[in-house]
N, C-alpha and C positions, 0 to 999 in steps of 0.2 A: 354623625352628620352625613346624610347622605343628601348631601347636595350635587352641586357641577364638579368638586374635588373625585370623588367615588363613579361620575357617571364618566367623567373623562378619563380616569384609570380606566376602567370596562372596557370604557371603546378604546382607548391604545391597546388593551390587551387581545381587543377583539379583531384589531388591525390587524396586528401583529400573527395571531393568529391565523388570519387568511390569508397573510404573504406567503407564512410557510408552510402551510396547509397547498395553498392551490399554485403558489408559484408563478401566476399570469399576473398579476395586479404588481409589478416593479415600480408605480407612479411615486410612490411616498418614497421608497429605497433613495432612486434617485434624485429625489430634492433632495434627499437626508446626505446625497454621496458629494458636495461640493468640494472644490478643489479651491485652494486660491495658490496664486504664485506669487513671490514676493521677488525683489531682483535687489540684490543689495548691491549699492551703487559705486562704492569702494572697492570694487573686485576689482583685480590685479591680471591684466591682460600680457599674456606673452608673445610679441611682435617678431617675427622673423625678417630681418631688414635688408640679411643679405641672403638671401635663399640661394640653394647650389643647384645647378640646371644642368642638366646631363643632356649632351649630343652626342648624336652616333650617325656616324659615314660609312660605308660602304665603297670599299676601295677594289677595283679588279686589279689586279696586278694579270700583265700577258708577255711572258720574256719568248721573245722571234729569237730562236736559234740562229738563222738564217741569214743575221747583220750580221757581219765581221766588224764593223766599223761604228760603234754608236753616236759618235759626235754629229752632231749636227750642221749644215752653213746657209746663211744671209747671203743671196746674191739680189744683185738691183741695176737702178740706174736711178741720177738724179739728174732733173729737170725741172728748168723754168717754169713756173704754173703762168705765168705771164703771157707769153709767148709757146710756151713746149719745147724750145731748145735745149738739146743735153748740154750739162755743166761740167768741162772739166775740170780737175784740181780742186772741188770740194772736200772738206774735210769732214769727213764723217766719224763721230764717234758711238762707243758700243757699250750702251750699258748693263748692270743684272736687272731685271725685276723693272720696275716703274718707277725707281729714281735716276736722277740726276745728277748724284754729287760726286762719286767716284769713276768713271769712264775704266771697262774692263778691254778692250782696245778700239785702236787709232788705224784706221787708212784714207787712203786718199782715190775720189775715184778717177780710172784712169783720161786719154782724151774723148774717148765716146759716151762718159759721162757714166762709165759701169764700174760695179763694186763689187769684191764678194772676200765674205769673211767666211774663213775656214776654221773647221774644229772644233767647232763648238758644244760643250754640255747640254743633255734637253731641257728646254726652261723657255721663261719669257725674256724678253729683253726690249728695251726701248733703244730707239736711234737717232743721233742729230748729228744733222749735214746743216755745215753751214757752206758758207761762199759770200765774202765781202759784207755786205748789207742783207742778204738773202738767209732765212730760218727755215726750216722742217724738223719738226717732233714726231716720231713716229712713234708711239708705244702698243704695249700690248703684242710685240710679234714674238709668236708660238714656233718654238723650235721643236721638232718631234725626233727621235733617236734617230740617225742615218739618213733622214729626209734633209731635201735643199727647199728653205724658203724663198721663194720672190718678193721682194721689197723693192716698188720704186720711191721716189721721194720730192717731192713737189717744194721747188724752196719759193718763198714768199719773201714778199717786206720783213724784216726784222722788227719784231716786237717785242720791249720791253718782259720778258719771262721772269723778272729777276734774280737769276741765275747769270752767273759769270761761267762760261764754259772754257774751260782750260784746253788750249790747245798744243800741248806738248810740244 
């Protein structure tokens, strides 16, 4: 039978022949090279939910010989935001950090309405001066080794903070 069976062997052989013969003609190659992807949909994903995050600071540490004395102090004056009159006998208290709930000390300031706290560790500390109905919150005040901060303190209406402040 030398029909289309016999003449289509020929020419595949003769294809085939001149791909690897001459090596330019890659057209047939490439249709013959498909690819399929199948994705099988039951795969099993592993979910990291708490991932660990790594940070890094950069701390200069710089120790001054040259203090003798590292403690810190808070000197002020409180006053009227009202008026500007200095207050005396307010009672000012001193805390660590930016709370409220423990008072690390108590004074009172004297008649020209000044204060000052001595000895203190470097750090922040927040302050409240009261006087009768009159409030001030001071936070945020940076105490640095051997240095004197200036803090005045402007007392106002009293406002519900709700905080009960213990006055020893």
């Amino acid at each position: 039978m030398k029909d289309d069976n016999e003449t289509l062997i020929l020419e595949d052989s003769n294809i085939d022949k001149n791909i690897a013969g001459s090596g330019t003609n890659n057209k047939l190659q490439h249709q013959q090279s498909l690819q399929t992807n199948k994705q099988d949909l039951d795969q099993a994903v592993e979910l990291d939910v708490k991932p660990s995050q790594l940070n890094l600071q950069r701390i200069d540490v710089t120790i001054n010989n040259k203090i003798e004395n590292y403690s810190g102090r808070i000197v002020g004056s409180v006053l009227r935001e009202a008026d500007g009159q200095f207050v005396a006998n307010a009672v000012i208290l001193l805390y660590f950090g930016s709370g409220t709930d423990f008072p690390v000390y108590r004074t009172i300031s004297d008649e020209n309405g000044n204060f000052a706290i001595d000895d203190l560790p470097p750090g922040f500390y927040t302050i409240v001066a009261t006087y009768n109905d009159m409030q001030c919150i001071s936070r945020n005040i940076k105490v640095l080794p051997g240095e004197k901060c200036e803090q005045s303190l402007s007392l106002v209406q009293r406002v519900n903070y709700g905080h009960n402040y213990n006055i020893w």
